[in-house]
C-alpha positions as CSV (number, residue, x, y, z in Angstrom):
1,X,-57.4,6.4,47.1
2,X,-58.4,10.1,48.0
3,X,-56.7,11.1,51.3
4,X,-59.2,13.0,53.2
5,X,-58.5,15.8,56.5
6,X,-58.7,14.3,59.7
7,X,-61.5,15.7,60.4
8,X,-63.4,14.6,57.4
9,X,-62.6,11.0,58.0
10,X,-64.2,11.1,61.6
11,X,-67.0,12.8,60.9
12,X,-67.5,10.0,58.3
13,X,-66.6,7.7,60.7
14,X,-69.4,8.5,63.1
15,X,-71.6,9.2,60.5
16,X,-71.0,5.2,59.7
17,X,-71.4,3.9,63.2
18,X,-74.5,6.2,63.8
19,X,-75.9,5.0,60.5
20,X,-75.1,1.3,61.3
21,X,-76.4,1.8,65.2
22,X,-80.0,3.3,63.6
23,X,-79.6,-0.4,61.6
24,X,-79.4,-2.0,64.4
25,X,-82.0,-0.2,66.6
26,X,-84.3,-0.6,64.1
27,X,-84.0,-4.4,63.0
28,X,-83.6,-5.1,67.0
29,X,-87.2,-2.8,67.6
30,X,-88.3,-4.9,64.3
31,X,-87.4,-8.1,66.0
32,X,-88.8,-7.4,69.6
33,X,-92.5,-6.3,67.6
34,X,-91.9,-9.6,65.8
35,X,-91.2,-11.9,68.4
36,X,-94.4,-9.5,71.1
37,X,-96.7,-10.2,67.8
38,X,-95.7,-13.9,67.9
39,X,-95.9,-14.2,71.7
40,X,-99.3,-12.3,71.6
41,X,-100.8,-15.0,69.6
42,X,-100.4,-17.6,71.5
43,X,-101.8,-15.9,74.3
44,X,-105.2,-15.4,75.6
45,X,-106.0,-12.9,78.3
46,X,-108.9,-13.6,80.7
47,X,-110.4,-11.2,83.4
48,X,-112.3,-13.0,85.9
49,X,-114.1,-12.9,89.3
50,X,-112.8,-16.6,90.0
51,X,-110.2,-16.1,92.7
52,X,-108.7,-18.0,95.6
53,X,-108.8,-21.9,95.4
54,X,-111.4,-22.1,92.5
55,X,-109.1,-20.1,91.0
56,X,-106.9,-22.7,91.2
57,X,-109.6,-25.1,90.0
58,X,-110.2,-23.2,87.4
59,X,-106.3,-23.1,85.7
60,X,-106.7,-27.1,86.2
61,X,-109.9,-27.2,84.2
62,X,-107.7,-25.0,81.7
63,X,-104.2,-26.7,81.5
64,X,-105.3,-29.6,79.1
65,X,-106.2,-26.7,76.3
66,X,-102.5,-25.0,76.8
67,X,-101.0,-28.8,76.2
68,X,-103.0,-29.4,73.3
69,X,-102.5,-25.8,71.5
70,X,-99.7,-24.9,72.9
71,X,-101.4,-21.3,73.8
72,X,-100.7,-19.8,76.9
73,X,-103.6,-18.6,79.0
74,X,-103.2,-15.5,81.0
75,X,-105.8,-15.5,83.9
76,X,-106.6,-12.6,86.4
77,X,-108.9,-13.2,89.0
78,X,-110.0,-9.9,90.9
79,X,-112.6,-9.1,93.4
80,X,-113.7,-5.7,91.8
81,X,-114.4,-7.5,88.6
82,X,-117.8,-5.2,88.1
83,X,-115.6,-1.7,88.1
84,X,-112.0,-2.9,86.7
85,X,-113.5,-4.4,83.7
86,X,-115.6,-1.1,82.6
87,X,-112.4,0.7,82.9
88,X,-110.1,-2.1,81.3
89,X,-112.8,-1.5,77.9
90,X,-113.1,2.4,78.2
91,X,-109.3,2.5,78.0
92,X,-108.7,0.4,74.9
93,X,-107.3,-2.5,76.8
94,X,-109.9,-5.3,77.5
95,X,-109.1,-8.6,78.1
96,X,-109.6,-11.1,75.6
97,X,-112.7,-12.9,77.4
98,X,-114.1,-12.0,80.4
99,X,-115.5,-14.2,83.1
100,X,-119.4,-12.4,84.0
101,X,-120.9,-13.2,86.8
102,X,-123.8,-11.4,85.8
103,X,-125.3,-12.0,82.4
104,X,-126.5,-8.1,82.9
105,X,-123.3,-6.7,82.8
106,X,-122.5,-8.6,80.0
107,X,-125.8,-7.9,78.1
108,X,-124.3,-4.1,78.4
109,X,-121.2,-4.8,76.7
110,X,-123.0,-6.6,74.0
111,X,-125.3,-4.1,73.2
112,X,-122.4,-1.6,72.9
113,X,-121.0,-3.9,70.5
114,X,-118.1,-4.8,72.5
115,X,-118.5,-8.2,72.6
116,X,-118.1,-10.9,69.8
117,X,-121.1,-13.3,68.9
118,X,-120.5,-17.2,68.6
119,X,-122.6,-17.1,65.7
120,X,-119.3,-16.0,63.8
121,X,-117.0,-19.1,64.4
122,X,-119.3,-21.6,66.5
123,X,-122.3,-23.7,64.6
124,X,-125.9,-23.6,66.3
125,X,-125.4,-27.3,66.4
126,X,-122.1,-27.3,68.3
127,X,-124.2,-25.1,70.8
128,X,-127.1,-27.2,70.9
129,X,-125.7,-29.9,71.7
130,X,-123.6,-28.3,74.9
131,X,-126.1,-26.2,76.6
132,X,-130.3,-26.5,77.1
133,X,-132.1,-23.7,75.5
134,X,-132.3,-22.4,78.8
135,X,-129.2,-21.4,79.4
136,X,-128.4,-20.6,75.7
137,X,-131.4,-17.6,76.0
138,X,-129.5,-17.0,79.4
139,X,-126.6,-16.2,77.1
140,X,-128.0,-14.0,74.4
141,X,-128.9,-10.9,74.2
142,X,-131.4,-9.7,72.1
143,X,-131.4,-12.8,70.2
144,X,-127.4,-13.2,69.8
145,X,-125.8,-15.5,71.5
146,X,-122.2,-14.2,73.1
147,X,-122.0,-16.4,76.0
148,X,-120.8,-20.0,76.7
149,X,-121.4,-21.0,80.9
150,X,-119.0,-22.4,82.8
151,X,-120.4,-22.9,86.5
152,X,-123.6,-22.8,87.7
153,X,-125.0,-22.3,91.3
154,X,-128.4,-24.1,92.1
155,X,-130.3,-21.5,94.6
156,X,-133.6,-23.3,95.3
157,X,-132.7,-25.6,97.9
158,X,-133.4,-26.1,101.3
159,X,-131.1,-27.7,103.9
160,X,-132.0,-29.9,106.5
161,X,-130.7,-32.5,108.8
162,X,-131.8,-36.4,107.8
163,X,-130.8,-38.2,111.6
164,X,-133.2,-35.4,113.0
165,X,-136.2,-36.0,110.4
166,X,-135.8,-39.1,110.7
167,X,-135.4,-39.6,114.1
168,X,-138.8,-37.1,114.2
169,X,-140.7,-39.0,111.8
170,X,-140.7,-35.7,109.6
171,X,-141.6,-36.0,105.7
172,X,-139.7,-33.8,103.3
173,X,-142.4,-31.7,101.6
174,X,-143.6,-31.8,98.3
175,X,-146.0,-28.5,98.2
176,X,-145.2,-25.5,100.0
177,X,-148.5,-25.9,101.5
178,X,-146.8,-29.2,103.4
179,X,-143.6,-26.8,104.1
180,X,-146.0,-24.7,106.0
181,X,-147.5,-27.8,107.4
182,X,-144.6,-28.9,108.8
183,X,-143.8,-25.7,110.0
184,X,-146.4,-25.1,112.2
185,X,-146.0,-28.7,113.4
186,X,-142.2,-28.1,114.5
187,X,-144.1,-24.6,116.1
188,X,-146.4,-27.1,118.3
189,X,-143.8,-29.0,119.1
190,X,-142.1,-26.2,120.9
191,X,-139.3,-26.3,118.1
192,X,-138.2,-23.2,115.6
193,X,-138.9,-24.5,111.6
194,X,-136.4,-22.0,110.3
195,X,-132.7,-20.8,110.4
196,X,-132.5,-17.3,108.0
197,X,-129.3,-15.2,108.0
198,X,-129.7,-12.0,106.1
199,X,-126.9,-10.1,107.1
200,X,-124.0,-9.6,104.5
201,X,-122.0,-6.7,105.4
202,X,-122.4,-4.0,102.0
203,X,-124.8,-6.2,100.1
204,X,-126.7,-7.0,103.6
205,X,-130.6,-7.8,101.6
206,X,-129.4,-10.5,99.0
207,X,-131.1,-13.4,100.7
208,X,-133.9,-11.9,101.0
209,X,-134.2,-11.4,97.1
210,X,-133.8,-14.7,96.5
211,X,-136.6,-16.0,98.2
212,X,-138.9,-13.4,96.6
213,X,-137.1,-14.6,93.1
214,X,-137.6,-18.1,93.9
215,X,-141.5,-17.4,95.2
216,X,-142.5,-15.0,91.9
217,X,-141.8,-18.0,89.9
218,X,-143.8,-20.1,91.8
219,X,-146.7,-18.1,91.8
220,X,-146.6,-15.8,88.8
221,X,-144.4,-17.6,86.3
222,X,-141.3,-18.1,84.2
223,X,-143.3,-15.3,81.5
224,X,-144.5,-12.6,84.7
225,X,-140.8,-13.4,86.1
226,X,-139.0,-12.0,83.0
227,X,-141.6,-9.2,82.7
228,X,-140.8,-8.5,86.0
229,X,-137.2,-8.3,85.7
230,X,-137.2,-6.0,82.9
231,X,-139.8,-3.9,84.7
232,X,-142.8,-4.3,82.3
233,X,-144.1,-5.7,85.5
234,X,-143.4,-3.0,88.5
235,X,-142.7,-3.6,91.8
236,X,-146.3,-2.2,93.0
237,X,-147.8,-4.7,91.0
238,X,-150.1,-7.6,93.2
239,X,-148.2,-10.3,91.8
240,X,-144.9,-8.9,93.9
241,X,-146.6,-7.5,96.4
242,X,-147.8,-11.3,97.2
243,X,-144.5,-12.4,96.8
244,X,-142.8,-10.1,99.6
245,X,-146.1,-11.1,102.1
246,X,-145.2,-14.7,101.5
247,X,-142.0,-14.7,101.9
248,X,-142.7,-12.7,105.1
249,X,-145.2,-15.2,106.7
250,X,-141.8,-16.9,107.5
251,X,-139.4,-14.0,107.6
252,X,-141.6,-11.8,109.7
253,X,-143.1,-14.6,111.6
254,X,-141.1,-14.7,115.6
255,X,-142.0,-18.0,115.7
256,X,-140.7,-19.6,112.6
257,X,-137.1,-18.2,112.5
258,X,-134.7,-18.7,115.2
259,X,-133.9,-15.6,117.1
260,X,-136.8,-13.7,115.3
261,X,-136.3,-10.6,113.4
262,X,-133.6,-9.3,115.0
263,X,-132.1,-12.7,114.6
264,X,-132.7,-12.7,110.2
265,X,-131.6,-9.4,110.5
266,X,-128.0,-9.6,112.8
267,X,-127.3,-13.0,112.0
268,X,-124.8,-13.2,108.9
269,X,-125.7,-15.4,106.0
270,X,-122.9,-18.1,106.3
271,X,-123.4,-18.3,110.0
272,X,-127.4,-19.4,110.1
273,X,-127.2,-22.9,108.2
274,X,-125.4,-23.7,111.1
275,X,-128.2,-24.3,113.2
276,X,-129.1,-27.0,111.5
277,X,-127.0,-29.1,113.6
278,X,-126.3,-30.8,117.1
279,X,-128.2,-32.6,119.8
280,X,-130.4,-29.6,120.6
281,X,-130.6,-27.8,116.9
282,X,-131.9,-24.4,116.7
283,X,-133.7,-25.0,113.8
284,X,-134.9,-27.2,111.1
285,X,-134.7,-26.2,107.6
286,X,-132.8,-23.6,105.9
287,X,-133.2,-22.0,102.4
288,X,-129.9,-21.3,100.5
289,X,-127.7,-22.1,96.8
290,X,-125.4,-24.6,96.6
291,X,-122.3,-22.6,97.9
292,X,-123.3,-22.5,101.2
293,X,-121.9,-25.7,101.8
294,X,-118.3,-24.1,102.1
295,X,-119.9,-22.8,105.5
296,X,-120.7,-26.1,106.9
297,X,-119.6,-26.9,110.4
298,X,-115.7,-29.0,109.7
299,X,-117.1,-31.9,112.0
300,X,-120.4,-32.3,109.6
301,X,-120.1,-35.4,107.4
302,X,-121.9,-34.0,104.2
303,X,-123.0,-37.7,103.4
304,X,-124.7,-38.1,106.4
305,X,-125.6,-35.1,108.2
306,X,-126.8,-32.9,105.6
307,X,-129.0,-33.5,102.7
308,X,-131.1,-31.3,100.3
309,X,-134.2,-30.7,98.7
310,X,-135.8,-28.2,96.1
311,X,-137.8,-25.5,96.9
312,X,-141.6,-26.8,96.7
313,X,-143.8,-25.3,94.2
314,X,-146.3,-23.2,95.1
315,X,-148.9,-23.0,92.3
316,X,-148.7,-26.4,90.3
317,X,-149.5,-25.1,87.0
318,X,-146.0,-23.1,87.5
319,X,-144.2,-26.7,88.4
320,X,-140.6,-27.0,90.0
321,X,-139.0,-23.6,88.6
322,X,-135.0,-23.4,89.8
323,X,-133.6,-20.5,90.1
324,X,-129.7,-20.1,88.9
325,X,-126.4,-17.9,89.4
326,X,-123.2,-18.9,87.4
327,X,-120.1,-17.6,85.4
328,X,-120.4,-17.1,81.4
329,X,-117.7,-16.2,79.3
330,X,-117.5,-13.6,76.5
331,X,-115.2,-12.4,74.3
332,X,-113.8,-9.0,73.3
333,X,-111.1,-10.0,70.9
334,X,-111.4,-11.5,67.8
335,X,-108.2,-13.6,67.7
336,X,-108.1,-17.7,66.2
337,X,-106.6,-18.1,69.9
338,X,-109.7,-16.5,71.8
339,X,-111.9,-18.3,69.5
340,X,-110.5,-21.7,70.2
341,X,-110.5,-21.3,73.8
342,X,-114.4,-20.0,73.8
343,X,-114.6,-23.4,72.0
344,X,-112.7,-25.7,74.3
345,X,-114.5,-23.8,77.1
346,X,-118.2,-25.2,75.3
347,X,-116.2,-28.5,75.5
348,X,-117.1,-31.5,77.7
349,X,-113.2,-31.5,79.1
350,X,-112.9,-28.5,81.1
351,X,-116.5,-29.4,82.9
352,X,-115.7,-32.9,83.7
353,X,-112.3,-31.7,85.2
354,X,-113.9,-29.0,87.0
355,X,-116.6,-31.8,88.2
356,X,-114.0,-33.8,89.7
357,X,-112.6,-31.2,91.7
358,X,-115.3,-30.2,93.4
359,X,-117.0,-27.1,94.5
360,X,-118.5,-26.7,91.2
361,X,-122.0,-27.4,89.4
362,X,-121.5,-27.8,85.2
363,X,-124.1,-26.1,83.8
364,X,-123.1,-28.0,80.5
365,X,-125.4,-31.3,79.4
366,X,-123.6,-34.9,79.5
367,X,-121.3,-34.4,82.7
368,X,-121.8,-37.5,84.3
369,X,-123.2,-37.4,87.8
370,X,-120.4,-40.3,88.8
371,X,-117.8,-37.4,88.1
372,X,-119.1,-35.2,91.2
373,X,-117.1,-36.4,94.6
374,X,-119.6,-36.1,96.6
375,X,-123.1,-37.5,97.4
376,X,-124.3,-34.0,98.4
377,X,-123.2,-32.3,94.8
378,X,-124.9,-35.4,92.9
379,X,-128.2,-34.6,93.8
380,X,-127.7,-30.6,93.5
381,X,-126.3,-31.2,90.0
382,X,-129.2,-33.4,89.1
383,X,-131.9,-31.0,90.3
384,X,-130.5,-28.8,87.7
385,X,-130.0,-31.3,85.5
386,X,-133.9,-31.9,85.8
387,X,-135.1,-28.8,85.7
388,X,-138.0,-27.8,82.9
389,X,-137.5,-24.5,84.1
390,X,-134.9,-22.2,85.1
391,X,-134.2,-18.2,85.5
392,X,-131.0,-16.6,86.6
393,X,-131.2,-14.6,90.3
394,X,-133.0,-11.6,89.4
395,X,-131.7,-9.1,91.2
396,X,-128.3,-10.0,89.3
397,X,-130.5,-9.4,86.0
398,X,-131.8,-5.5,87.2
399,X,-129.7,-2.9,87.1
400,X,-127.6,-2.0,89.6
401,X,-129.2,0.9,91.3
402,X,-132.3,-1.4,91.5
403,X,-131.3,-5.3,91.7
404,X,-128.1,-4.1,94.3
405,X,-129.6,-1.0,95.6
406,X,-133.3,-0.5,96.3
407,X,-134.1,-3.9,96.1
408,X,-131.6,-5.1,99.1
409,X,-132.3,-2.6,100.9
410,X,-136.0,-2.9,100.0
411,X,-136.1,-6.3,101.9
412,X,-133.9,-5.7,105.3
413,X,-136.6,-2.7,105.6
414,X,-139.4,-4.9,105.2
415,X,-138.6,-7.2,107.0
416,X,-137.9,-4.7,109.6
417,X,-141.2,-3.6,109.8
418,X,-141.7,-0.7,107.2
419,X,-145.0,-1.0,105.7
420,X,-144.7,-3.4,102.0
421,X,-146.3,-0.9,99.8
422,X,-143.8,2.0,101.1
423,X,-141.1,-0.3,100.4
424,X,-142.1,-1.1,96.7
425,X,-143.0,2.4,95.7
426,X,-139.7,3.3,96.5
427,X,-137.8,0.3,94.6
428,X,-140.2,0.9,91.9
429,X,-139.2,5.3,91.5
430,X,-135.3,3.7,91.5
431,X,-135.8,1.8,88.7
432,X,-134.3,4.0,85.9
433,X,-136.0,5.7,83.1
């Protein structure tokens, strides 16, 4: 064997060992993309505006799909859902689905073709037989379906007390010409009809919006209403205009709401269904979605003390319309794991879960009414259920600088005073061109 110098045989010594430590960086590096490729697909990320304890809920409606496929779902719930996930997509990095609580914002994705249609790994039957058509249009966008609904929120209702009525020998009405009726019977009676809360700190105006939502589709239609929301109808159109003046002969009127204008104005929203309540009550009835129920007096037994019913038509050639919130998923990644968890999410399973835990209306067909815990849930989830007609919250369905800009504002300063047609000009020259 050769004999090499000293030197030599180091420097091809450490030649050797930085040869073999490249080696072994590079099949460890190989490794660790192997094994982060592996984990990544059985993982799928989920940006949401579920937080809190329906968060919670929400990772118990989820656990049985993780059991059965053995994918891992990563979940984060965040309360700035509307900016976070713009900037999420701009920088490369969106989650795998995201959790809208606006089918607006998602419509925008999807028309930037960021968003992947069902129509490439779910069947029209599998769809069909989930959702009503309803909610599969409230879905699409532009004729494509991208979204599958998880929760819905019933907004048409109006709260009252049954041991008061009843006790008073009042009817719940049918008509909102017998709403007014029985309005201006509690007046004579020396009795306020109404508790209204408008006040909601940033987004102070909301309720406001709902009743005129809730009263264009009474009067106008389900056809006018979607005209409306796209602005092919403006705001200075009659058909609105009548919509605001109705919903001010309650909210403008001293004597049908409990500490008068001042009183809709100051009082925050959570805070005025509790007048409903106690030996002396403040009021009578009380227009607000399901969720208001979380702001219930502790000591109220909801199967006794509080009870529901829908908004009363207005024109009956327009019926029983309900007007609807909720959460739809949509997916940016195309992965077999994102599509099987869009699937499981279209699924009875996570519905009936969610059902049984309460604080949660399925907007899905087939969930058994005997699955809701509570008497007060059953009948809000069968309203919906009976619906001909629904329309997601319009103001949800505008964009932003109109349906949470002008438009809130629009209705504390109407209700304030400002003269109607001031108010809609100046919602109307917001809407964007």
């Amino acid at each position: 064997m050769k004999n090499f110098p000293r030197t030599s045989q180091l420097s091809l010594f450490s030649a050797v060992l930085v040869s073999l430590a490249l080696l072994v960086g590079c099949q460890s590096a190989n490794d660790e993309s192997e094994s982060s490729s592996g984990s990544n697909k059985k993982q799928v990320t989920i940006l949401g505006v579920i937080i809190g304890e329906q968060q919670k809920k929400l990772e118990q409606a989820l656990a049985p799909f993780t059991e059965q496929t053995g994918i891992e779902i990563v979940y984060e719930g965040t309360d700035t859902f509307a900016t976070t996930l713009p900037i999420r997509v701009d920088s490369g990095n969106p989650p795998d689905l995201a959790m809208f609580p606006q089918p607006g914002l998602m419509a925008d994705f999807a028309r930037e073709g960021k968003l992947i249609p069902l129509k490439n790994f779910m069947t029209p039957e599998q769809l069909q037989s989930a959702y009503a058509d309803s909610w599969l249009e409230l879905g699409s966008v532009d004729d494509t379906l991208y979204g599958v609904w998880y929760r819905a929120s019933v907004k048409s209702l109006v709260w009252y007390n049954p041991k008061v009525f009843e006790k008073n020998g009042y009817e719940i009405p049918k008509t909102w010409a017998e709403m007014v009726d029985l309005s201006d019977r509690l007046v004579a009676e020396g009795k306020t009809p109404w508790c209204l809360g408008m006040e909601s700190g940033d987004a102070t105006g909301w309720v406001g919006t709902d009743w005129v939502e809730d009263i264009m589709l009474r009067t106008t239609g389900a056809e006018n209403y979607d005209r409306w929301i796209r602005n092919e109808i403006p705001f200075t159109d009659n058909s609105v205009k009548n919509a605001f003046e109705t919903f001010g002969k309650i909210a403008r009127n001293e004597k049908y709401v409990y500490g008068g204008v001042v009183g809709v104005l100051s009082t925050p929203f959570g805070d005025s269904i509790q007048g409903l309540f106690g030996d002396n009550p403040n009021c009578y009835l009380h227009r607000q979605a399901n969720f208001i129920a979380s702001f219930l007096p502790e000591d109220v037994n909801t199967a006794e003390d509080v009870a529901i019913f829908p908004l009363p038509p207005i024109n009956s050639e327009q019926g029983l319309p309900i007007l609807v919130a909720g959460d739809v998923f949509a997916m940016f990644n195309d992965t077999p794991e994102a599509r099987k968890l869009m699937e499981y999410l279209a699924s009875e399973v996570p519905h009936e879960i969610a059902a049984g835990l309460g604080g949660y209306i399925s907007p899905r067909q087939n969930i058994p009414l005997d699955l809701y815990p509570d008497t007060l849930t059953k009948k809000q989830a069968q309203i919906l259920t009976d619906a001909e007609v629904i329309r997601f919250d319009g103001s949800d369905m505008m964009p932003g600088a109109v349906g949470t800009g002008t438009f809130w504002s629009g209705m504390v300063d109407y209700v304030g005073g400002t003269d109607l047609d001031q108010v809609l000009q100046r919602i109307e020259n917001s809407w964007p061109e």
